[in-house]
Phi, psi and omega in degrees: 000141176270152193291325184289324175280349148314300182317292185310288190318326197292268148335175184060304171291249250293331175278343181261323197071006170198159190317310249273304177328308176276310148001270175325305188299334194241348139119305182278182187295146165316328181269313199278000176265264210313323168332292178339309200271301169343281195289276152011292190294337210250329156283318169303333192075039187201151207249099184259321160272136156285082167285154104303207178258331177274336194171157198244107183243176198255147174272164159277000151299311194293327191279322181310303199310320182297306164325308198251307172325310185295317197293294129020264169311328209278296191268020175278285188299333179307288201319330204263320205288319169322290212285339167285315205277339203277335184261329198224006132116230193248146172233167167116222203223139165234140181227129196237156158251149175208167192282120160013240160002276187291328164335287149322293184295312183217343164274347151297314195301305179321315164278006178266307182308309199310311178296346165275343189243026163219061200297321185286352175287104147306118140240168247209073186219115213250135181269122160199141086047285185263159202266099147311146202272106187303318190288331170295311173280328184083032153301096175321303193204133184251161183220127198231086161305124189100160177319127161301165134289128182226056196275278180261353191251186167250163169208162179206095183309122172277341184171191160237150218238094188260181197245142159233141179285126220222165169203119145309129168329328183266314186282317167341298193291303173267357191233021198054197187215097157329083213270340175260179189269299198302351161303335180310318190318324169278021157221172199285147181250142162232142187250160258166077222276350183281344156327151163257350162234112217237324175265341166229118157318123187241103152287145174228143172223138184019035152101030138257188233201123150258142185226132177230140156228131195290143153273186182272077168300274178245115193234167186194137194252062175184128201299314172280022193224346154319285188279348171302308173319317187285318243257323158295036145079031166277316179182226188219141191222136161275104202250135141329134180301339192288345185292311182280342184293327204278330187274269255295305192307295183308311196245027199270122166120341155330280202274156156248110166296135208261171192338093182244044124274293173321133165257160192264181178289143142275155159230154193269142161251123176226125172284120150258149206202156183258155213291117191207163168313301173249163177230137188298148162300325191281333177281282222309315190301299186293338156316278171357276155346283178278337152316320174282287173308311158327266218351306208253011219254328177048028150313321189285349199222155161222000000 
């Protein structure tokens, strides 16, 4: 047995909490990961996992071993990963996460750039909603709207992510136009249910702070089906920009922006990644990346 595929496999069970998970994740059979781990346990002289029927809990061996191995491993492939990258540029599997929406809109294209100038580079790339479990999943790196959690992860903020308030042209022409945030209270609202505060609307005008919570008219847990819904005469929506930025050339005069003296809430776009001693090159490079790219991207504005 190689020490490092002991290691590997070792890891991976103990962060999936089962053989079957980690197999999948390392590609090989359910018997040849407990092999692994096995012959691991029998060099080491120690019990590092606590099987059950159910589920894989840590020896207190296993949790010191544990402790220390990823970092271990992380800068072992950083190290082997130079000196190969260094002759054939970046290689292996990166596998990322991004919200739907922002996924769709602007982290396939970003990665479509990234990927001509890293032909040799596999990616990986899972659309959810929900804040994936990095470690569990074997995720490099996630792209995140909103505060991270930074408990177990790292982040490395790229920009920022604002809201803008919208209409058809046609609901406008029939319901008016709202001058106020409290003017919302007479008209139909649509929500966006993916939002993280999704029932309050927040405005600032000369250093106050307004807040309207919407009724429930229309809800949808998906941004573009949001602004579609306003830009078809339903009602008034609060949309990310990156949404409307994407539009704005193709569909210009379609949408009305709604009370642009107020400004809106921001939000942080953040790459995360988990928190270890090194961070592999092919994660630095694709931050690095997308930093530039937000950048040159005017996603933040409309």
């Amino acid at each position: 047995m190689d020490l490092v595929d002991g290691l590997k496999a070792f890891v991976i069970t103990a962060q999936t909490g089962s053989f079957t998970d980690a197999a999948n994740r390392l590609g090989i059979s359910n018997r040849l990961t407990s092999k692994y781990v096995a012959q691991l346990e029998d060099k080491i002289g120690a019990r590092l996992l606590q099987r059950t029927t159910r589920q894989v809990g840590l020896t207190p061996q296993g949790e010191e071993l544990l402790a220390r191995a990823p970092a271990l491993l992380a800068e072992l492939d950083d190290l082997l990963g130079c000196v190969s990258e260094d002759a054939k540029g970046l290689t292996g599997l990166l596998r990322i996460s991004a919200p739907v929406t922002f996924g769709e809109m602007y982290i396939n294209e970003m990665l479509s750039r990234f990927a001509l100038l890293h032909p040799n580079l596999s990616i990986d790339l899972r659309l959810s909603d929900t804040h994936v479990d990095l470690a569990a999943e074997g995720v490099d790196i996630a792209f995140r709207i909103g505060s991270p959690d930074l408990n177990t992860l790292k982040a490395r903020k790229l920009g920022s992510i604002t809201s803008v308030l919208i209409a058809g042209q046609d609901y406008v022409a029939q319901h008016g136009e709202p001058l106020t945030p409290e003017e919302l209270a007479n008209h139909i609202c649509i929500q966006d249910t993916n939002m993280r505060e999704a029932n309050r609307w927040v405005f600032c005008k000369d250093g106050q702070e307004f807040v309207f919570h919407p009724s429930r008219n229309f809800t949808v847990n998906n941004a573009r089906i949001a602004k579609d819904w306003a830009q078809n005469g339903l009602g008034i929506a609060l949309c990310p920009s990156f949404v409307l930025q994407k539009y704005r050339e193709s569909e210009n005069g379609k949408l009305v922006r709604l009370l642009p003296d107020y400004s809106m809430k921001t939000f942080p776009l953040c790459a995360v990644y988990l928190n270890g001693k090194v961070i592999p090159k092919k994660v630095r490079t694709l931050i690095d990346f997308a930093v530039k790219d937000f950048e040159n991207s005017n996603l933040s504005v409309y």
